[in-house]
N, C-alpha and C positions, 0 to 999 in steps of 0.2 A: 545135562543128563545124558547116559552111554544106555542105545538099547541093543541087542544082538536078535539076530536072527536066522531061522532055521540055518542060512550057509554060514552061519559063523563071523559073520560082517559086524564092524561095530559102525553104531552110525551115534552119532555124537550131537547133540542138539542146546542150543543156549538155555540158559535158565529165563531170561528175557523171553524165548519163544515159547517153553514150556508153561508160563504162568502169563501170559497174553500180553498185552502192550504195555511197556514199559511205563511208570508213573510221572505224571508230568510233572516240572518244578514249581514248586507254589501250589497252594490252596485256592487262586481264584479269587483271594479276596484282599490281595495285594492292592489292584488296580483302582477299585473302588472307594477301597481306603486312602490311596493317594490322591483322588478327586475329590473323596470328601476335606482331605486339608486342602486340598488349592479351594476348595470353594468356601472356604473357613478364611482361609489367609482374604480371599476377594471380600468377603463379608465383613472383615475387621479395618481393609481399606476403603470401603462403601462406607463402613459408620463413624469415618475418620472426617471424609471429606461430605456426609451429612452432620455433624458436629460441627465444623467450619462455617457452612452453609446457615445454620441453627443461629448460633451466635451472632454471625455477621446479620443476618437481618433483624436481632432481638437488639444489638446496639445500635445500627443504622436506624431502627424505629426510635430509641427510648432515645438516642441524642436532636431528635428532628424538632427543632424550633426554629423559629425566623419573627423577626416585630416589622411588620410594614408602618410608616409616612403615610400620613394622609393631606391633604390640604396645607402645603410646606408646613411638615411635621408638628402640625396643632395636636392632630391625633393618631397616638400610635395605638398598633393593633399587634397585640402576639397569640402566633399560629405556635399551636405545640402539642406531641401526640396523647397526652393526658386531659386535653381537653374534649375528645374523641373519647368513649366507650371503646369502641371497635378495638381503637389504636392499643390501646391498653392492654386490655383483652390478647391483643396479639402479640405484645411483648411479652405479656407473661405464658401462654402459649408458647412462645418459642424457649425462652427460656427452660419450660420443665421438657422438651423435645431436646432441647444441649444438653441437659441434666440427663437424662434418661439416658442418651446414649456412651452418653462416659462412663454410666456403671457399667452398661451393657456391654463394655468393652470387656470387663473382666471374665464373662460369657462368652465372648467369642474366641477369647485368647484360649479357653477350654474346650470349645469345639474344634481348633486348629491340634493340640495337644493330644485329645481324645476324641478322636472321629467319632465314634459310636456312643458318645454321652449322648442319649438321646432326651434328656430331662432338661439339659441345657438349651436347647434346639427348640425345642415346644416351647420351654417359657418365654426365649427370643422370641417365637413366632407369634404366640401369643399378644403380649408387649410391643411386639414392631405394630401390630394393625390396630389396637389401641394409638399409640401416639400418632401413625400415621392420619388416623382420622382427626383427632384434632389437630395436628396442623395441616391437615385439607382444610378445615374446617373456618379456624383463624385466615389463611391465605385469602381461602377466598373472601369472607365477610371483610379483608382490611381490602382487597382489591374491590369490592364495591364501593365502600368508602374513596378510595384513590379515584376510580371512575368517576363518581360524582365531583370530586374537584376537580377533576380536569373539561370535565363537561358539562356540569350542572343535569339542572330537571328544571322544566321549562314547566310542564303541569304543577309542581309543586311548589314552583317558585326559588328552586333553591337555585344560588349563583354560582358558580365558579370563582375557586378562591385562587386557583393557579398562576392567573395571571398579576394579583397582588404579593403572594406568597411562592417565588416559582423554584428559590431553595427548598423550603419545606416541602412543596410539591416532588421535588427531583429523591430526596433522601428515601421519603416515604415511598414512591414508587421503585427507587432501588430495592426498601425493604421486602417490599412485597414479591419481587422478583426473586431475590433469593430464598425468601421462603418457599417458593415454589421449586428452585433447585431443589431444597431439601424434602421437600414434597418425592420427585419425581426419585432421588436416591432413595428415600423409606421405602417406596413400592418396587423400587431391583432388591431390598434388602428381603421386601414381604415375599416377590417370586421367586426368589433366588434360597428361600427355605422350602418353601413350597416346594419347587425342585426336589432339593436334597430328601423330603421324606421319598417322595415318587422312588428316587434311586433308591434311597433302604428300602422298597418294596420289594424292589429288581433284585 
């Protein structure tokens, strides 16, 4: 813009200066959205390697059998996780927790796609703290069960079967440990949305 003045001066001024600070590149909401797919992408390898976790303790339980020898092999005895409530219980538990998370997949793949699907995001969240709790739930009740075979109950009389049965003992307490991996992955999946609404606040 050219303005002149009484002496006839021209004085010459940018358009940049005359309509105030120049606009900056982007809207601001670049950055956000590029976090909300990295934490989409982390969330679909979080329910990759809880799906892993799921399965590997849902077969390490349902394959755990062992028959012990008693008195040169007059009488045998078989240990097997269906003869257990608990055990059961916890198979099938993990099992709908492997299941859950394979659909779930198709969910996250749309939150990496569409940051701001927010309908997708809720229902995950939703669903994540549902399964999380039952397999808290299974974990711990098959880890009470493991506890007492490896240690018995003295007041209640019950024995320790570990040292007859010390395959079966080892499978089951494998199992039980990786349901707790999977445990411990559910609750980065449940904070890690939790997260993500906070930032759609911001």
């Amino acid at each position: 813009m050219m303005k002149s003045d009484d002496n006839g001066s021209i004085d010459v001024e940018s358009s940049a200066e005359s309509k105030g600070k120049a606009p900056l590149i982007g809207n601001g909401k670049e950055k956000p959205n590029k976090l909300k797919k990295i934490m989409g992408v982390v969330d679909f390898v979080l329910r990759l390697a809880a799906i892993i976790a799921a399965l590997a303790a849902a077969a390490t339980m349902g394959t755990s059998d062992e028959t012990a020898t008693f008195f040169t092999q007059v009488f045998r005895i078989e240990a097997s996780y269906d003869d257990v409530p608990t055990f059961t219980f916890f198979v099938i538990a993990m099992a709908i927790v492997a299941g859950y998370l394979v659909l779930s997949l198709m969910f996250s793949v749309i939150t990496i796609i569409r940051p701001n699907f927010a309908i997708a995001r809720i229902l995950l969240f939703i669903f994540d703290i549902v399964v999380l709790a039952l397999a808290a739930a299974s974990a711990a009740a098959a880890a009470a069960i493991v506890y007492l075979a490896h240690n018995g109950n003295r007041n209640t009389n019950w024995q320790a079967i570990c040292q007859q049965f010390g395959h079966f003992c080892q499978k089951v307490s494998g199992a039980v440990v990786t349901s707790f991996v999977a445990v411990v992955l559910l609750m980065l999946l449940v904070l890690l949305s939790g997260f993500n609404f906070i930032l759609k606040k911001k």
